[in-house]
VMD Tcl script that builds the backbone (N, CA, C; Angstrom):
set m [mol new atoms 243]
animate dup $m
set s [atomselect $m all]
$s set {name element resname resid chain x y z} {
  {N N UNK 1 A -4.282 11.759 -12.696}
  {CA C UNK 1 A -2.957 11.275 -12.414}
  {C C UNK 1 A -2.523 10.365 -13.558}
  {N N UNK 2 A -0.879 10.430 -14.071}
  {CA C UNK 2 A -1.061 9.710 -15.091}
  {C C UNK 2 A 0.472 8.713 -14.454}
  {N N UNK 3 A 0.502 7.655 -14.572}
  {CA C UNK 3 A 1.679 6.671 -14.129}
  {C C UNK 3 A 2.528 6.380 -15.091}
  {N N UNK 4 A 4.152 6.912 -15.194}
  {CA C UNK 4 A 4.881 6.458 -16.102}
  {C C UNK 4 A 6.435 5.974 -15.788}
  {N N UNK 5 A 6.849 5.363 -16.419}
  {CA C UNK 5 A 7.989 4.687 -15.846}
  {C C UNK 5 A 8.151 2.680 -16.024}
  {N N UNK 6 A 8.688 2.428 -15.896}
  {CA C UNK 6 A 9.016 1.046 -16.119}
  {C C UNK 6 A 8.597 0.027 -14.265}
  {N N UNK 7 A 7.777 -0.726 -14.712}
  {CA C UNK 7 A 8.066 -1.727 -12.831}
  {C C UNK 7 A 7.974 -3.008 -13.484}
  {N N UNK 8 A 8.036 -3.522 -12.343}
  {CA C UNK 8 A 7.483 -5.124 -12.181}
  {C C UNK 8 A 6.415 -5.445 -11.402}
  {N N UNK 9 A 5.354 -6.233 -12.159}
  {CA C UNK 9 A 4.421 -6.774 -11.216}
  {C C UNK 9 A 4.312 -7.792 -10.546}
  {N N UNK 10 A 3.643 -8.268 -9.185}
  {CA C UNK 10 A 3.818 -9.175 -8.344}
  {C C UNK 10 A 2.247 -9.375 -8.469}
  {N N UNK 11 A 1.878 -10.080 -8.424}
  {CA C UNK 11 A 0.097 -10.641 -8.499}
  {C C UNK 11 A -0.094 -11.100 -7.069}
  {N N UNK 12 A -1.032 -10.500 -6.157}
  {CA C UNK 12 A -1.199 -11.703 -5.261}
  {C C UNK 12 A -2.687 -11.623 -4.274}
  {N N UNK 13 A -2.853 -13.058 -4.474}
  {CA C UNK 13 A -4.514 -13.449 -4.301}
  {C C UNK 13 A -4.959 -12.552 -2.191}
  {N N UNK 14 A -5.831 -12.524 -2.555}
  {CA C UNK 14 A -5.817 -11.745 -1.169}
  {C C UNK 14 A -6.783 -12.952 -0.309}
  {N N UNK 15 A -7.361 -12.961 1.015}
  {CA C UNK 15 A -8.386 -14.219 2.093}
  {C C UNK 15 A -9.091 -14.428 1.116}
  {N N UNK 16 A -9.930 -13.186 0.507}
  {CA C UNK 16 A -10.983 -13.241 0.072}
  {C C UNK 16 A -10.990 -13.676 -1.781}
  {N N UNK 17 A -10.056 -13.701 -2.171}
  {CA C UNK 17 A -9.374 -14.163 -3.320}
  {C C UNK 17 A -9.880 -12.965 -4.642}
  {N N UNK 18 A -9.263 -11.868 -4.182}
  {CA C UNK 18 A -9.156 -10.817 -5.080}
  {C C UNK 18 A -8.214 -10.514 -5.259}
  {N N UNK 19 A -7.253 -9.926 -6.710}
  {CA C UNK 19 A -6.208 -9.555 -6.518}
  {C C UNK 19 A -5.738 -8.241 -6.714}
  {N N UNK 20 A -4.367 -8.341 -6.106}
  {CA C UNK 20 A -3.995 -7.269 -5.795}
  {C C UNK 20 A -2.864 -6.859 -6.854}
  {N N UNK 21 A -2.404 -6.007 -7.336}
  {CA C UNK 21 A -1.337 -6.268 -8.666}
  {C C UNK 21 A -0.388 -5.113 -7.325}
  {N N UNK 22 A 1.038 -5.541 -7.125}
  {CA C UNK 22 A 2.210 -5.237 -6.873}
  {C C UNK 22 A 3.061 -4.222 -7.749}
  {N N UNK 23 A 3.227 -2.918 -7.873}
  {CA C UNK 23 A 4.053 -2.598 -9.000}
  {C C UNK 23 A 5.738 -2.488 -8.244}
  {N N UNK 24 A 6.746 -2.575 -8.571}
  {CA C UNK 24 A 7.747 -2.986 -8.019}
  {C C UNK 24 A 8.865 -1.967 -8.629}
  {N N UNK 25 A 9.877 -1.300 -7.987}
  {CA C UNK 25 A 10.361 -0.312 -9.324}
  {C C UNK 25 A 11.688 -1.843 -9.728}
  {N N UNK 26 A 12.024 -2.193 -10.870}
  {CA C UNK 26 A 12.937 -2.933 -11.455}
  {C C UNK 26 A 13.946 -3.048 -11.215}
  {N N UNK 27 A 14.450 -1.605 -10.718}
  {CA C UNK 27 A 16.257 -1.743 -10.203}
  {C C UNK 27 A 16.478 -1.761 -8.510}
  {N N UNK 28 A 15.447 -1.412 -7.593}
  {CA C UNK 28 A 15.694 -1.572 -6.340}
  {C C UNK 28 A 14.690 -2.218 -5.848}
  {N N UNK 29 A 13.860 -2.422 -6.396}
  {CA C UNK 29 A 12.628 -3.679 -5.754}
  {C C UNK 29 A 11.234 -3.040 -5.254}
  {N N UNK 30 A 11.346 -1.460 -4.322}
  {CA C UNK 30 A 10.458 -1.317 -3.512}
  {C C UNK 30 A 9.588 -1.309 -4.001}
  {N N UNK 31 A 8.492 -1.248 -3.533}
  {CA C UNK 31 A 6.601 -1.252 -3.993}
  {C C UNK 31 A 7.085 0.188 -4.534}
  {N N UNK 32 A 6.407 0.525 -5.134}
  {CA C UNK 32 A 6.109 1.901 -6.120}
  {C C UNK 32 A 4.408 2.433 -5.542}
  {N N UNK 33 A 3.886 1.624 -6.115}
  {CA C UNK 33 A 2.385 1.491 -5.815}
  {C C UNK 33 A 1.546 0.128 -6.139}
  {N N UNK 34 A 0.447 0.402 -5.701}
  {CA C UNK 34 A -0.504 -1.131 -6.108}
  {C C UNK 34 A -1.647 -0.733 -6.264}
  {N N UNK 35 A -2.664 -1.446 -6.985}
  {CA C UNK 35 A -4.010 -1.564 -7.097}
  {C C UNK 35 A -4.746 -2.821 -7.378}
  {N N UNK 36 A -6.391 -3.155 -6.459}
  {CA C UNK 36 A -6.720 -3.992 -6.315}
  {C C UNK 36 A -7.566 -4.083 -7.210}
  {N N UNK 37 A -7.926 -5.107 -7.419}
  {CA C UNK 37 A -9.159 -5.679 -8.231}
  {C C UNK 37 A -10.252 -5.287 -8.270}
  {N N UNK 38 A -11.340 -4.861 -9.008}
  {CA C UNK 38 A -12.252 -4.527 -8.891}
  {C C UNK 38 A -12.428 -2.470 -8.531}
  {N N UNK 39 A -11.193 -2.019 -7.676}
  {CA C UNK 39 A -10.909 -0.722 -7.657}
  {C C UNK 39 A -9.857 -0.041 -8.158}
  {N N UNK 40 A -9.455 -0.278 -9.711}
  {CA C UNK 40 A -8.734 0.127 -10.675}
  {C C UNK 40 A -7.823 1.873 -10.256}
  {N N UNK 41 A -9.194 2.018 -10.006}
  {CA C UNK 41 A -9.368 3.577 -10.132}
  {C C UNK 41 A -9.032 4.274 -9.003}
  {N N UNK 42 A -8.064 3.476 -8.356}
  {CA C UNK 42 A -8.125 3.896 -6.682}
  {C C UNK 42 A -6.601 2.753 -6.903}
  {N N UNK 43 A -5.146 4.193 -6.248}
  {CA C UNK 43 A -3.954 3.884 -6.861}
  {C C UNK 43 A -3.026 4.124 -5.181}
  {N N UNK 44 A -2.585 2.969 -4.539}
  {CA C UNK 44 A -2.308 3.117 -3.149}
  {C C UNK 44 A -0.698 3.675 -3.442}
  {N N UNK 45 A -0.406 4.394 -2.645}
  {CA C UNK 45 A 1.311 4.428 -2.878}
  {C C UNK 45 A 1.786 4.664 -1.608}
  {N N UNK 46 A 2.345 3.762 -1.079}
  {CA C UNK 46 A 3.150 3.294 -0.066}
  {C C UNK 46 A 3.578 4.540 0.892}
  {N N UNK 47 A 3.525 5.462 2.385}
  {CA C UNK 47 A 3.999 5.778 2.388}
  {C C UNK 47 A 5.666 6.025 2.614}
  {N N UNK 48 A 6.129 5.027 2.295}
  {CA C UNK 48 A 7.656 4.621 2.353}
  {C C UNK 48 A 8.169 5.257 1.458}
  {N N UNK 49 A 7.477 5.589 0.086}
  {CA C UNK 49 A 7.938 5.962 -1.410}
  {C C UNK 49 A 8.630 7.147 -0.761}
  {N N UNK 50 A 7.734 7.988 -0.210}
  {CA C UNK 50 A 7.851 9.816 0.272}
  {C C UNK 50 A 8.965 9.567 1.216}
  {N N UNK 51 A 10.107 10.891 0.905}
  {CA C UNK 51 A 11.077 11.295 1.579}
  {C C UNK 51 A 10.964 12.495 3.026}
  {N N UNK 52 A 9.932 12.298 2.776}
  {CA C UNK 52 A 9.039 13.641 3.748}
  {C C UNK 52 A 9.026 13.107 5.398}
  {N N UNK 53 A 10.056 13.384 6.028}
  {CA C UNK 53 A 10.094 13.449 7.719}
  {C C UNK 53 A 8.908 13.802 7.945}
  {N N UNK 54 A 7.742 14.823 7.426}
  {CA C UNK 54 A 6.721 15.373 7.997}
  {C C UNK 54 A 5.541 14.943 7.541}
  {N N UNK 55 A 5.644 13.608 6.646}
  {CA C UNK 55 A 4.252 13.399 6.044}
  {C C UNK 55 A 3.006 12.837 6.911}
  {N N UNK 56 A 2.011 12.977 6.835}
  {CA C UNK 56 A 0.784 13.346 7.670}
  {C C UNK 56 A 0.648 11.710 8.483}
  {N N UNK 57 A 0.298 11.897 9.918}
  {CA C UNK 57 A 0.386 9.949 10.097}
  {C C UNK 57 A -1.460 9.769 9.627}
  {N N UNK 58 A -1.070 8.289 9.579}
  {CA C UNK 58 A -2.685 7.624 9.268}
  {C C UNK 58 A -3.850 8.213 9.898}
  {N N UNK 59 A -4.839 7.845 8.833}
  {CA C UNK 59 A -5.941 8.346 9.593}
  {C C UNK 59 A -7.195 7.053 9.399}
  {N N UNK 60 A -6.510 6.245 8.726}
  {CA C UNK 60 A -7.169 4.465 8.940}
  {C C UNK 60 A -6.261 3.573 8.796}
  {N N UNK 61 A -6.705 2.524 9.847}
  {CA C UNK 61 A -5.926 1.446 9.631}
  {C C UNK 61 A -6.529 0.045 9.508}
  {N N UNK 62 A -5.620 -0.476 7.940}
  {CA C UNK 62 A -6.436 -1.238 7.175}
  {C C UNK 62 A -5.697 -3.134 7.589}
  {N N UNK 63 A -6.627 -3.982 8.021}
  {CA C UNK 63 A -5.482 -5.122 8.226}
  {C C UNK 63 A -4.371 -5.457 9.550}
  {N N UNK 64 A -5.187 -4.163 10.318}
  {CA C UNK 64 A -4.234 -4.063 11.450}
  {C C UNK 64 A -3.599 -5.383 12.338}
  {N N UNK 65 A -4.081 -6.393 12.147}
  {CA C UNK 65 A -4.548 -7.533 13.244}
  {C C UNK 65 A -2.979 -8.159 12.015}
  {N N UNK 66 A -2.103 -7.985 10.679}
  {CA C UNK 66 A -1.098 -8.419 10.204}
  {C C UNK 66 A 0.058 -7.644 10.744}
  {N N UNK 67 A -0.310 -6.653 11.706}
  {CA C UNK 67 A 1.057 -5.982 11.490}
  {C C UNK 67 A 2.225 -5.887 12.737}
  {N N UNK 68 A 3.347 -5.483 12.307}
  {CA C UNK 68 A 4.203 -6.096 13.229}
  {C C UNK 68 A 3.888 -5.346 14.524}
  {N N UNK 69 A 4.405 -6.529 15.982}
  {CA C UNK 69 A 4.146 -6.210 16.868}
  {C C UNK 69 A 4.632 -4.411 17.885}
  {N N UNK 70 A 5.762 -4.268 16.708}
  {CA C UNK 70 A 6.224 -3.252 17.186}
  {C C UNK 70 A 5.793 -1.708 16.641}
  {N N UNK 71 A 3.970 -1.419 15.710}
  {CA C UNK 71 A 3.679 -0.294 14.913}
  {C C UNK 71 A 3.043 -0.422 15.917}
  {N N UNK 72 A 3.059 1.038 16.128}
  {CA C UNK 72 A 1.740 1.362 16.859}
  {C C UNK 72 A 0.963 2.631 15.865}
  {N N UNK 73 A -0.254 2.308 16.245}
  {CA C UNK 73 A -0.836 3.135 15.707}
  {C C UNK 73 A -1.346 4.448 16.129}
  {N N UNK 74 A -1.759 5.392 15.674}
  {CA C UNK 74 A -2.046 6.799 15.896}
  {C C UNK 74 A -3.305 6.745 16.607}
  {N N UNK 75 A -3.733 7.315 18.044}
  {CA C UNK 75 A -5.040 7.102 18.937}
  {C C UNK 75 A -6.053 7.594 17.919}
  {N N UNK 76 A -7.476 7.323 17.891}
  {CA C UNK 76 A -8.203 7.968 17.291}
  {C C UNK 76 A -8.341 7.580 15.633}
  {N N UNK 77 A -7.912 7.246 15.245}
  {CA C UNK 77 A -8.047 6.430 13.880}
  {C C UNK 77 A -8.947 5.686 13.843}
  {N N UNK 78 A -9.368 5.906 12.618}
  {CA C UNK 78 A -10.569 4.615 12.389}
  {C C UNK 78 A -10.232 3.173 12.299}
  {N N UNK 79 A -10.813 1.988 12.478}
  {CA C UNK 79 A -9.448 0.445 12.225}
  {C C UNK 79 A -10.909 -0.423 11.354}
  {N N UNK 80 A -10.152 -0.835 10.408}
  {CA C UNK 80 A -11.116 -1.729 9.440}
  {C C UNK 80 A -10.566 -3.172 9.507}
  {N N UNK 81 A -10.879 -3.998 9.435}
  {CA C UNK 81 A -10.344 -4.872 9.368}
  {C C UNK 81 A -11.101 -6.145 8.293}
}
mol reanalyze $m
mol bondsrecalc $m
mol representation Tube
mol addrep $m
């Protein structure tokens, strides 16, 4: 995969104080994608980016115990926390 295009980065320390780099697109703000510290090589991209009504739901959920009261999650998923 190769990443091209212009963003902005947002830095931000995570509990455990690793960071996370934010890429931001410049003219409308949204996350683009991110990657954490230590896993370079491993490139998250939001599924918000995708225009896809049909894109596949989760199949882990990471951090669950931050998220708003109103997601629910998919039965059967794995939950990490």
């Amino acid at each position: 995969m190769e990443l091209a295009g212009q963003s902005t980065r947002y830095v931000q320390i995570s509990d455990e104080g690793n960071k996370t780099n934010f890429e931001f697109c410049p003219n409308c703000g949204a996350t683009v994608y991110y990657t954490s510290e230590g896993s370079e090589e491993i490139i998250a991209i939001p599924v918000g980016v995708f225009a896809e009504p049909f894109f596949p739901a989760p199949t882990i959920s990471i951090y669950e115990e931050r998220k708003h009261g109103w997601v629910l999650m998919p039965e059967g998923i794995e939950h990490l926390n």
